[in-house]
Structures are given as structure tokens and as C-alpha cells.
N, C-alpha and C positions, 0 to 999 in steps of 0.2 A: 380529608378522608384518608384515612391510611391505606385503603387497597389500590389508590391513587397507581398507575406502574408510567410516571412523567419523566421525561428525562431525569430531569435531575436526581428522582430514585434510585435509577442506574446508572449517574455518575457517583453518588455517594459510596453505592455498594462494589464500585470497582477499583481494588487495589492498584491493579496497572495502570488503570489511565491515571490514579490520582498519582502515581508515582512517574509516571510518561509527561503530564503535567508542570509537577518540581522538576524535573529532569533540565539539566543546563548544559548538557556535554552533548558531544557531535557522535558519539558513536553506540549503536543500544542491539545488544545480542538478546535474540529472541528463541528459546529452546520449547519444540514441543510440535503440535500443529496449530497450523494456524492457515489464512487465506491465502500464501506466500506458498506455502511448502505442498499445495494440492489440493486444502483443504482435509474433510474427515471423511471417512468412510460411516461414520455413525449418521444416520438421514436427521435424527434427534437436534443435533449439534452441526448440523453443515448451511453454510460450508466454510464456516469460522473457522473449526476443531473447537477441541475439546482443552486449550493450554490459556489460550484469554479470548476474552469477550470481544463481541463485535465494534463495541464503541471504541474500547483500548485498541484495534485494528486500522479501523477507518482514521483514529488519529493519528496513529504511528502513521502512515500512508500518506496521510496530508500534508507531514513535518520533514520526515525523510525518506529517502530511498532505497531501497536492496542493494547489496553488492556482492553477496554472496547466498546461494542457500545451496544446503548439502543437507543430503538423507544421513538420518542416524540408524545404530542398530537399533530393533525396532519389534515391537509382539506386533504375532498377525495380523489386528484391526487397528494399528496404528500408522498415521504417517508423521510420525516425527520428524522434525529438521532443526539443524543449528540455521538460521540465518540473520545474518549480516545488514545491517541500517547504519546511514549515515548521515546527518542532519542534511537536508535541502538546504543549498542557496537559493535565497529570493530577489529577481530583476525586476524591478520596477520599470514600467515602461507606459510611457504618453501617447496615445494614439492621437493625431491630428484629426482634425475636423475637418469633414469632405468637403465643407463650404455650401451643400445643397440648400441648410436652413432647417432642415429638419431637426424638430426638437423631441430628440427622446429622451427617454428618463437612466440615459445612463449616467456613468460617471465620469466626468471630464478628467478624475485626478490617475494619477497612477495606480495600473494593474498589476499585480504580482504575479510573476513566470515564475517556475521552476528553471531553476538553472545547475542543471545536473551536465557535467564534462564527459566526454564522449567515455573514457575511462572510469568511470562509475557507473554505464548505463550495462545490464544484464542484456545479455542477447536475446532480441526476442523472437526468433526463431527459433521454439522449441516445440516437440511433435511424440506421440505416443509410436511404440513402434509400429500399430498397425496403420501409421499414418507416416510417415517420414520421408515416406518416398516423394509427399507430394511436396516437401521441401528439397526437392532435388531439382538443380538450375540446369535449364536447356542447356547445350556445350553452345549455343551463339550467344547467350547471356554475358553481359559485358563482367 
């Protein structure tokens, strides 16, 4: 049935993710709005924006990580941003068996970490100005 709307209808129909996809390089600029930069002011479109789709978002997100976003200049119902992606490294790591006996159904083999360096991670202490105060550290705060 063609009124079908299954995933794979909207991977078909989306340009980014099928070029996010081919994509082999470590570093991928994203111009416009998107979930990264605020989202949109449009309720239509939110809180993706209005520059790519939710699926090309969630996959960019999964692959790699922000390093930069900055506002552009901008019309009054937009939040545009240039930002900055940088492919994820992935840690494989083997969790050892408690020895209780208990048999669940996970998976014995290696899990994959995000292995992002203290100098790629975005600070995330960030606050609107009617809020920022409450990011402000007691003076016995070590």
C-alpha cells in the first residue's frame, strides 16, 4: 500500500540521512536549525526545525558529537546555527559476570561507549538568562 508512512518511506525520502549514511569523513557542518541549535520556534516543525529531518538528527547524534554551535544572523522566527560534528569514537567494553548465576538475556559480547575526550565535550552548563543565576556556585563550592 502506498499510503504506507514505515520507516523506511522516510529513509527513502531523506536526502541527509541518505548522504549522512555514505558519509566516511570525521567532520560534518550542519547550517540551519536543528535540535542542537534550540530547536524551532515553528510548533509545526518542533523541535527538529525546519533545516533537516528528525531521522537525519537522531542519526547524526548517534554517530557523532557537537563541538561547536554558534547563532547565525537570522529572520525573526528563525534559530539558525552553524554547528560543528565530529565523528564518535567507539569503546568496546566487557562487563564481567557477577557470578550470582543469574541468566538474563543480555549480551555477554562487547558494548559500545561513546568515547568522546574531555576537549570535544560542549559544556553543559548552559541557562537562559532568566535562569543563570541558578548556575551560580556557592563561594564554598570546591
Amino acid at each position: 500500500d502506498d499510503d504506507d508512512n514505515d520507516d523506511d518511506d522516510d529513509d527513502a525520502s531523506s536526502l541527509a540521512l541518505a548522504c549522512l549514511r555514505a558519509y566516511e569523513g570525521d567532520c560534518i557542518v550542519v547550517v540551519g536549525e536543528s535540535i542542537c541549535s534550540g530547536g524551532t520556534l515553528s510548533l509545526a516543525q518542533a523541535p527538529w526545525g525546519r533545516s533537516c529531518d528528525s531521522l537525519f538528527q537522531v542519526e547524526l547524534a548517534a554517530a557523532f558529537h557537537p563541538v561547536l554551535v554558534a547563532a547565525l544572523p537570522r529572520w525573526p522566527l528563525s534559530r539558525d546555527c552553524i554547528t560543528v560534528w565530529l565523528r564518535t569514537r567507539v569503546c568496546p567494553i566487557v562487563f564481567e559476570r557477577d557470578g550470582s548465576g543469574d541468566d538474563d538475556d543480555s549480551d555477554d559480547g562487547p558494548q559500545g561507549w561513546a568515547d568522546v575526550p574531555a576537549a570535544e565535550q560542549l559544556d553543559p552548563d548552559c541557562a537562559a538568562p532568566c535562569a543563570r543565576h541558578l548556575l551560580a556556585k556557592p563561594p564554598s563550592f570546591p
